[in-house]
N, C-alpha and C positions, 0 to 999 in steps of 0.2 A: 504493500500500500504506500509505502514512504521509497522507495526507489527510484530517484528522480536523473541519476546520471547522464548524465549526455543531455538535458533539457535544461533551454533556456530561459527564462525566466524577467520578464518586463515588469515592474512594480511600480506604481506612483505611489509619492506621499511613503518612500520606502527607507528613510530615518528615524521617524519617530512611531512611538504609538502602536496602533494595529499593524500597520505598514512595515513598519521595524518586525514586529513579531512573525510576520509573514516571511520577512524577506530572510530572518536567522531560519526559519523552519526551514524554506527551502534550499539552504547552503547547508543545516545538517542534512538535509536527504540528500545532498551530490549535487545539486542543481548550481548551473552560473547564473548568478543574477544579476543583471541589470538593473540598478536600484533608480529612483528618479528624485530628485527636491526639489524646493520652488526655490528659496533665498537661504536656507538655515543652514549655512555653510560648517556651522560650529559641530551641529547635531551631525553632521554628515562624518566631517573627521571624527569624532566622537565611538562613530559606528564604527568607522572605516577600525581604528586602535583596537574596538572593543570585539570586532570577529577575527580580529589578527592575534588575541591573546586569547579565543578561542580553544580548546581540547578539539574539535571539529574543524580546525582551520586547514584549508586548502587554497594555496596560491592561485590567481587568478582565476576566482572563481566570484570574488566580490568586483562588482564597477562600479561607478558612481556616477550620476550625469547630472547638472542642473539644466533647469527648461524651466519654464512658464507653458504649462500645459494649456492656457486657456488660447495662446496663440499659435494658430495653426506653422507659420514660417518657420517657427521655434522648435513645434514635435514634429515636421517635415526635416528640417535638420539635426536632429537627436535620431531620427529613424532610418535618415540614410546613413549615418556613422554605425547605427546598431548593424546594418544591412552590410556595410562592407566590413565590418569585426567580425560577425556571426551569421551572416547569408542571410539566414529565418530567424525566427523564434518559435517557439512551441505554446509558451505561457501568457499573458497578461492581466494584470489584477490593476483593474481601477481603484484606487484604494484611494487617495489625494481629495481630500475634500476641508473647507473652512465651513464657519460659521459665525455672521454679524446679525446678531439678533434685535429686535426691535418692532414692536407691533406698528401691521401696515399701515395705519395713518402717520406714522410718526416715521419711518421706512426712508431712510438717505436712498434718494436713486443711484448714486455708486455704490451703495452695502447691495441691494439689491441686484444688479448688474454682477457687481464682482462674484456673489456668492453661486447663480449661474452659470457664471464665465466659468472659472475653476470648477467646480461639482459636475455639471452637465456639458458645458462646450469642450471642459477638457478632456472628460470621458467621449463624446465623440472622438474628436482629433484623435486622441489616442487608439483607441478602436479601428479609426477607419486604416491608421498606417498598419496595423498590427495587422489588419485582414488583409491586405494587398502583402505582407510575409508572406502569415501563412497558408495563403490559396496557395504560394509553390509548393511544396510539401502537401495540400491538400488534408492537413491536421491540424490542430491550434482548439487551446482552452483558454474564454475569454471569460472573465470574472467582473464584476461590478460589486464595490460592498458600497449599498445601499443605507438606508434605517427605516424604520416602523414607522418613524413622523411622515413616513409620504402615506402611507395610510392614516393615522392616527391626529398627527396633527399636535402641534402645542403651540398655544398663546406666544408672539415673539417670532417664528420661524416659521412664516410664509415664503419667503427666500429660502431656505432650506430644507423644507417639507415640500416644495413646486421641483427644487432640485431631483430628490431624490426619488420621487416620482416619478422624474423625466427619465429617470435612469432604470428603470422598471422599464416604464414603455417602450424605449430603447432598444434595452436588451429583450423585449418578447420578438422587435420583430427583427432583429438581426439574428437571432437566433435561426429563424426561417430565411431569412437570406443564405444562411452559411450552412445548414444543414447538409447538402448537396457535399460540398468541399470538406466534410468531416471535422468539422469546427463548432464546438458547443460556446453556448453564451449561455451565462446563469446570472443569478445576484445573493450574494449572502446580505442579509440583514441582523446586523448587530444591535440589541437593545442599548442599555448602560454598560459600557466599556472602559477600566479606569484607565482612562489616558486623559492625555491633557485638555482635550475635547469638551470634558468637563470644566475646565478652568471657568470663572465667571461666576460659575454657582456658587450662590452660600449653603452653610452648612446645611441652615434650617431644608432649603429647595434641594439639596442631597438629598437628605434623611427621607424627606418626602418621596423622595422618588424612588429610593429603596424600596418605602412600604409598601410601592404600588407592584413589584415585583414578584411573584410569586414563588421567587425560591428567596426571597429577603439578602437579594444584595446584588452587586456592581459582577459583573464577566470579566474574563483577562483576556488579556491579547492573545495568549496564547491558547487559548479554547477558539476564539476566532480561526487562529493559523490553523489549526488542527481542522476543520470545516476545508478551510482553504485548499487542503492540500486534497484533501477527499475529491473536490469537486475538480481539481485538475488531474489525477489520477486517470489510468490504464481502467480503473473498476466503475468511474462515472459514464461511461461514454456514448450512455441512453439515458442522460442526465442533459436536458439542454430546456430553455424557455422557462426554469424555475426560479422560484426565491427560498432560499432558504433559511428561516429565523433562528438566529444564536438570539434571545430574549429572557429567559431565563423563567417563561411562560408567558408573556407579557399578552 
């Protein structure tokens, strides 16, 4: 199930967070990964030291790229670099998303703008080079991690509940696009994940949001990775057009 050797491996948003947990999984399974960040140069090198002092450490098998995902010029040129280092890819995990919260009368049209640009245009852009890979190979596992709030919804996060929505819808019909070329598209959905994602919140809006959880408390990243890796595996491969909730019942 965890035998990822010889696969490559594309990650947004893959220093910190869910993204980070994702991208150590798939370097402990054998996988080269192509990590992606927006500006967090700090976190990156950080990473970069922290899989190099690794027990699992394998030479070139970490990259690291920075891009602005939300502009196409930007993941066109990140993808032809990937394209002449590694031909294909096998993998992709949309994982890179923000969040500028603010109920919609009061809603800056740049919080708004930006928080689609990044969440939804950049999961396009990303998506679309990664399919033009891997149609040569005529293989590829494309992943979206999504959240509940495009169903659910919370006060504040109209911009990121429209986001992550978009990204559902998305991935149902690229999934039917790609089918044909043996290329699955999914979306995992992470409820409360302790990363920094939570930052903002006070204690009290924590607590609360625990209670509403049915197993009484916050997911780890690495319950997320683990999901991850299931659905880009050799054993999902009549796995394609789902969401699958990490929620903790929710």
């Amino acid at each position: 199930m965890t035998d990822f050797q010889g696969r490559k491996a594309v990650i947004s948003g893959a220093t910190r967070g869910i993204g980070k947990a994702i991208a150590r999984a798939f370097l402990e399974a054998g996988a080269t990964v192509i990590g992606v960040y927006g500006s967090n140069r700090k976190a990156a090198d950080a990473f970069i030291l922290e899989w190099e002092k690794s027990p699992s450490f394998q030479d070139n098998k970490l990259f690291l790229h920075q891009c602005d995902i939300s502009e196409d010029s930007s993941v066109l040129k990140l993808f032809n670099e990937i394209e002449q280092q590694f031909d294909t890819i096998d993998i992709l995990i949309n994982n890179a998303g923000i969040r500028r919260d603010a109920v919609l009368a009061m809603m800056k049209s740049d919080d708004w703008h930006r928080v689609i640009d990044v969440n939804l245009t950049g999961t396009f852009n990303m998506s679309k080079q990664a399919v033009l890979l891997m149609m040569k190979q005529k293989y590829g596992r494309i992943i979206h991690i999504t959240s509940p709030m495009a169903h659910m919804g919370f006060a504040g996060q109209t911009n990121y509940a429209a986001s992550k929505a978009g990204q559902i819808g998305m991935m149902r019909s690229l999934s039917k696009e790609t089918a044909k070329r043996k290329i699955t598209v999914n979306c995992i959905s992470p409820g409360f994940i302790d990363t920094d994602l939570l930052e903002g919140l006070t204690a009290d809006q924590l607590d609360q949001y625990k209670k509403i959880v049915p197993l009484k408390r916050f997911g780890k990243p690495e319950e997320v990775a683990a999901a991850v890796l299931f659905l880009a595996g050799e054993q999902a491969s009549y796995i394609s057009g789902a969401v699958l909730e990490i929620t903790g019942g929710l």
